[in-house]
N, C-alpha and C positions, 0 to 999 in steps of 0.2 A: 104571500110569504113575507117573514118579516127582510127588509133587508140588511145582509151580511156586511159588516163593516170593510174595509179595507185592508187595515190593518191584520184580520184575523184570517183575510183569506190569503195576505202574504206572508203568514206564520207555515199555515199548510201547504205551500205553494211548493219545497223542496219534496217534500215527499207527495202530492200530486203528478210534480215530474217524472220521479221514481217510480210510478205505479203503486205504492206500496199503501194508498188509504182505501178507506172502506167505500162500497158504492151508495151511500148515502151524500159521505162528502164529495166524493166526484162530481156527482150530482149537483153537487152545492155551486163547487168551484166553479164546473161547464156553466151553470147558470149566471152566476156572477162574470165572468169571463166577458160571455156575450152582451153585458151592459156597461161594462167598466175599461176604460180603454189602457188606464193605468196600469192595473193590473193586469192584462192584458201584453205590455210593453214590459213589463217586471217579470212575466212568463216565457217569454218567448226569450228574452235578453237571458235566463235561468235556465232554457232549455241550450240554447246553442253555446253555452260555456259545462254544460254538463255531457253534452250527446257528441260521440266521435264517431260516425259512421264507420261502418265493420273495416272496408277498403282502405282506410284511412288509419284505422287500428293494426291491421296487418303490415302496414307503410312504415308506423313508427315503430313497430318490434322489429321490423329489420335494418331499419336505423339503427336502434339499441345496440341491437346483435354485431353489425357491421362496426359500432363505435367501439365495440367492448374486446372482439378480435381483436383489431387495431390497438388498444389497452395493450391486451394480453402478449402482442408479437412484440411492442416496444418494448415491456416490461422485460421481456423474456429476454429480445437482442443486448439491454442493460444488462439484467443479469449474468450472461455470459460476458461480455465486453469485461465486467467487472469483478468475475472469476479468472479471466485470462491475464489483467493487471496484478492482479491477488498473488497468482501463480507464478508471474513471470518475476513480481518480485521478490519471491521465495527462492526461486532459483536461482536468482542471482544472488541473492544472499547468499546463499550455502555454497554456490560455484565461486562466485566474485569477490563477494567482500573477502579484503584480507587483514588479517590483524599481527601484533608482533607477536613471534615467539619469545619468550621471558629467555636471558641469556641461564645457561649453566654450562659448568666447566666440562661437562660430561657429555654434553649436547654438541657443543662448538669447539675446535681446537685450532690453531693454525701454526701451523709446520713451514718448515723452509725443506725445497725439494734438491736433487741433486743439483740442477742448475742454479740455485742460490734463488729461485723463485718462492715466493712466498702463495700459500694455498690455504685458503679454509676448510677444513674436510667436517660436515655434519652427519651426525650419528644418528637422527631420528629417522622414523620412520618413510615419512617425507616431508617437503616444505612447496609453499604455493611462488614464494620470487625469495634474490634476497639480494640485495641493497648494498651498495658499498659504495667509496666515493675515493677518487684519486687521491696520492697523498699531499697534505696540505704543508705550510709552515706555521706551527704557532709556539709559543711560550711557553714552555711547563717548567712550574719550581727554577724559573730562570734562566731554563735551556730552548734554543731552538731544535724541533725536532719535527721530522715531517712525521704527519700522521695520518693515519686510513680512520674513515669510519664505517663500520659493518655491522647489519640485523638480517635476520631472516622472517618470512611473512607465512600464516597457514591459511587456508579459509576451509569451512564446516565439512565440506565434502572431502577436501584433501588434507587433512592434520595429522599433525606427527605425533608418535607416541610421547605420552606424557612418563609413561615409566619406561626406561631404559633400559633396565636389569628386567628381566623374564628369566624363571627359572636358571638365572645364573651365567646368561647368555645375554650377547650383545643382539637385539634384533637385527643391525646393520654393520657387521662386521667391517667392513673396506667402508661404508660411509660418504656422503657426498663431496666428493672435490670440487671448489673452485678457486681459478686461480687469480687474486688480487692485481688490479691494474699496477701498470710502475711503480711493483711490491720491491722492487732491487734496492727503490730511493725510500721506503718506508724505513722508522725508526720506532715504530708503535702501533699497535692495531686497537680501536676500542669498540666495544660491543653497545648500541645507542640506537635505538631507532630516531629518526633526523626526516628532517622537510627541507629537500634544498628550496624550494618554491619560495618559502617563507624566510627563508633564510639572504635571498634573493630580492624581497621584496620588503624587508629591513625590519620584521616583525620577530624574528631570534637572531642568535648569532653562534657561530661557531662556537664561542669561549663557554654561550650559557648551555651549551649541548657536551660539549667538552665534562664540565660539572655534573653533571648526571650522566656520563658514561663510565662504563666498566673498561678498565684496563684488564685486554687478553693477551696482549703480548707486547714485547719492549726488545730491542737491539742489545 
């Protein structure tokens, strides 16, 4: 028989392995095999990167399987962890966060009571805090005069009504009272939302907050 080069029996050599040639060429290969030690060492090196015994098969799909659980339970405790963040930050928005109520005359009033106390009473629906500040001394058009500053606060879940008037009707007839610190030494109430923090820590001041508030009441 002639002999089969090397080369063409390590072409055939992958599907030799595989079972999948004709019994002519098996024939061919078994024969050359048994003279050729190369190819021989090219076979055996082709078989043991190709063959995984069965025990050995069933070992890594339950590695697989074991690694992909494992995937699957992380995946999932994120997901949750990262719904519960989602969520808590929702609520607290709509519970917490609180923003100003825009002043109107109709919204806000402040009254002097029989005791010469001075009170804020609001008319909305309801409000989330509201803010005021003892009265101070400043400057206005060249007078000293103490003065209060007052806002009220809503957030999503608790907000007052934006219309006032319903069918012709006050929704809060009597209205929220409160009553203004050492309102007796007040000479002026103005409606402002204000940061004493910043105010404190010399990033506004009284006067530039003064400028952008509403005068609601005067002595």
């Amino acid at each position: 028989m002639k002999e089969i080069k090397c080369t063409i029996i390590q072409d055939v050599l992958p599907l030799y392995v595989d079972g999948v040639v004709s019994e002519d060429t098996k024939e061919m290969v078994d024969e050359h095999l048994q003279h050729c030690e190369t190819c021989q060492k090219e076979y055996d090196s082709m078989k043991r990167e190709l063959y995984i015994p069965a025990e050995n098969k069933v070992s890594l799909f339950k590695k697989i399987s074991k690694k992909w659980r494992k995937k699957k339970i992380l995946i999932s405790i994120a997901s949750a962890v990262a719904t519960a963040i989602v969520l808590f930050g929702v609520f607290a928005y709509v519970f917490y966060y609180e923003t100003v109520i825009p002043y109107s005359e109709n919204l806000v009033k402040i009254e002097k009571q029989n005791d010469h106390q001075l009170a804020s009473r609001y008319y909305g629906e309801s409000y989330a805090s509201v803010n005021v500040t003892h009265p101070m001394k400043m400057e206005i058009e060249g007078e000293n005069k103490n003065v209060s500053f007052i806002y009220y606060t809503k957030t999503i879940a608790d907000s007052p009504s934006r219309e006032l008037i319903k069918n012709g009707e006050d929704p809060n007839k009597e209205g929220y009272v409160f009553e203004l610190p050492e309102s007796k030494k007040v000479d002026a109430v103005y409606y402002v939302d204000f940061d004493a923090e910043k105010v404190t820590a010399g990033k506004e001041t009284w006067d530039s907050i003064l400028e952008r508030a509403v005068l609601i009441w005067e002595k």
